[in-house]
TORKOL-262178 format. One record per residue (C-alpha): residue in one letter; y, x, z. Coordinates in steps of 0.05 Angstrom, whole numbers, plus 5000, padded with zeros to 4 digits. Layout:
BEGIN
AYXZ ...
//
This chain:
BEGIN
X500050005000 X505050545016 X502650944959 X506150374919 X511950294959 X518750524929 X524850894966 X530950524943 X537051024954 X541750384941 X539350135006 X541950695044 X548050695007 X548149845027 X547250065100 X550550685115 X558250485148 X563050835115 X565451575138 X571851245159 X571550595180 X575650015148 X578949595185 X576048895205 X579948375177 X578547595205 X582147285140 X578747775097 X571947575117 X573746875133 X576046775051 X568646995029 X565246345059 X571145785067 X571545694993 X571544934965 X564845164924 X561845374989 X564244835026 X562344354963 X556344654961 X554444425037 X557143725025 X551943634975 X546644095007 X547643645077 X546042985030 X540043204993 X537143455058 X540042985107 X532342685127 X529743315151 X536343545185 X536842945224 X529343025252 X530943765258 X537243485300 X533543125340 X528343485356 X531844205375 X538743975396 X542844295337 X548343945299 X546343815235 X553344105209 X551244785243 X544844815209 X547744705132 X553545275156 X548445815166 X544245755109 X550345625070 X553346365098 X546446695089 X544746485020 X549345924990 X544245424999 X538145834974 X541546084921 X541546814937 X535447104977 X536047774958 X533348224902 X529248774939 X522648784941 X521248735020 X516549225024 X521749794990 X527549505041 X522749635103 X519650265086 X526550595064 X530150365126 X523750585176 X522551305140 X529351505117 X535351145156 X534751535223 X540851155259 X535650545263 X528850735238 X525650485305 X528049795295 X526249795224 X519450105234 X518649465289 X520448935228 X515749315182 X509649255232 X511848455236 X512548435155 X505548695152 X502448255202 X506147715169 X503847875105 X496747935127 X497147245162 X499846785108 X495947115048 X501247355013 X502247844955 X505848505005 X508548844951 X511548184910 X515847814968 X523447964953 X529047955001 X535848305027 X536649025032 X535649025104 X529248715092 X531147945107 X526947425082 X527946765050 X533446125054 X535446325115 X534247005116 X529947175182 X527047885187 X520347855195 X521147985275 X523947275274 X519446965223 X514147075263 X516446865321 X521146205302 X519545925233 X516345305231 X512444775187 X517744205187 X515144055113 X507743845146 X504144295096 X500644725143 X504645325146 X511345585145 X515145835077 X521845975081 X522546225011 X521445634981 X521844945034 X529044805048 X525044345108 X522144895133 X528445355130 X532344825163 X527644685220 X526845445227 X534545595231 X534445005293 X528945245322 X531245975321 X537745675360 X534445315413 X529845935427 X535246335433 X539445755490 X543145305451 X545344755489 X545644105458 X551343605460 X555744205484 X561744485452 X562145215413 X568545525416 X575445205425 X581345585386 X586345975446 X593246255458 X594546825501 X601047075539 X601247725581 X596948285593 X591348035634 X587747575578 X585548365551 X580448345612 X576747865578 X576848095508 X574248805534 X569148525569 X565248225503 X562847595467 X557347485517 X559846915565 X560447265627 X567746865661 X568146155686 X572745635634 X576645385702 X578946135710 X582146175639 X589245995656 X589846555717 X588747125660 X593946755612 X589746435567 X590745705549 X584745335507 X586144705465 X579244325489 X576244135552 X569444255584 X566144315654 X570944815698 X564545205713 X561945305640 X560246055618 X565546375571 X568646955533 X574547065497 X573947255422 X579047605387 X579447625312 X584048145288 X587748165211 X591048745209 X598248635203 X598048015230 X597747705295 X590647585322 X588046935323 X583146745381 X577046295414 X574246235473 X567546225465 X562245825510 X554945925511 X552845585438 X558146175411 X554146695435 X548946255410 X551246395344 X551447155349 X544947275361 X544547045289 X549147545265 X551548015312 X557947885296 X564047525330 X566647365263 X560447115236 X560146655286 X566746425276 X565946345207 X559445875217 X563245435260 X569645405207 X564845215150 X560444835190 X567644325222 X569544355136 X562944105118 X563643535167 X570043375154 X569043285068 X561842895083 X561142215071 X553642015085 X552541605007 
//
């Protein structure tokens, strides 16, 4: 099998950071997925799906809304599942990218075990070039352990059920704490100095919502005085930062992505889907 694996220098190049970093910006990244196709797109995704997302709803606690915004940001509805071969992603990133070669030796154990356990052709599966698999693009890690059979056909395919992907993507969020009928993130404006205690201390929720207004920050939503929280700041350069305070389904969110902004720019497309729906 290995014999006929191929090292993909592009994938390397797709990984590797740049030698000096670019600056984050939050409207930069935020234009890529709140485009009227994308948003379009999910509209018409959340109707010819809207069946399964409502059992997928109900049964893990996950707004339907949320569920169309991530597989709209991963692949634009299917559309784009990458063009590697998994096997080259895997093996490149495990032999030859030292920075995280352990983790990527860990997803190329789970690809093969995967591989071995649904019958599948090892060297023909195609995905990202980190190795991500599918409509919603789970590494194998996360196939394994979350996708599900919401189709009823006896196992799990996330290339090619949309039911499957969509039940998947909720279950993955449920596993991981989401908390059902509870808010994500409300947007936030900050005064002072002391709101930077929160921001330095991370997207995990770690500081009570009651507290908020002692370190400056004031929130445009309400919840429970004693819910979990962190402040999020997205930085443009240039301009000012915008911000959220993020509750627990936020962080929710990130373990996704790993990515503040990510997680931001699910919820955004996810309230624009919403909003432009009208069930037919």
């Amino acid at each position: 099998l290995f014999s006929r694996a191929r090292f993909q220098p592009a994938i390397i190049k797709a990984i590797t950071p740049p030698t000096e970093a670019r600056a984050k910006s939050w409207q930069a990244y935020r234009a890529l997925f709140l485009t009227p196709q994308r948003i379009e797109a999910g509209v018409e995704f959340r109707e010819q799906q809207r069946e399964v997302l409502a059992r997928a709803a109900a049964l893990y606690g996950v707004p339907e809304e949320i569920i169309v915004a991530i597989i709209g940001v991963e692949t634009v509805y299917g559309r784009n599942t990458g063009s590697y071969r998994v096997i080259d992603a895997l093996t490149t990133l495990a032999f030859d990218y030292r920075p995280r070669a352990a983790f990527f030796r860990g997803e190329l154990e789970h690809y093969l075990l995967y591989a071995r356990d649904a019958g599948i052709d090892t060297l023909g599966l195609k995905g990202s070039f980190a190795g991500a698999i599918g409509i919603p693009q789970f590494m194998p890690g996360s196939y394994r352990r979350y996708a599900v059979d919401m189709d009823g056909d006896g196992r799990p395919d996330l290339s090619g059920s949309f039911a499957d992907a969509i039940g998947s993507v909720a279950n993955f969020l449920k596993s991981h704490g989401w908390e059902a009928d509870q808010p994500v993130a409300f947007a936030a404006q900050v005064q002072g100095d002391h709101y930077r205690q929160l921001v330095d201390a991370g997207i995990k929720p770690a500081y009570r919502y009651g507290d908020l207004a002692q370190f400056g920050v004031n929130v445009s939503g309400e919840t429970r005085a004693d819910a979990p929280c962190a402040l999020i700041e997205l930085e443009t350069p240039g301009e000012a930062s915008e911000y959220l305070v993020g509750l627990t389904n936020f962080y929710v969110l990130t373990r996704y992505n790993r990515s503040s902004m990510y997680a931001a720019a699910v919820l955004e497309l996810a309230q624009a889907v919403k909003s432009a729906y009208r069930p037919k």
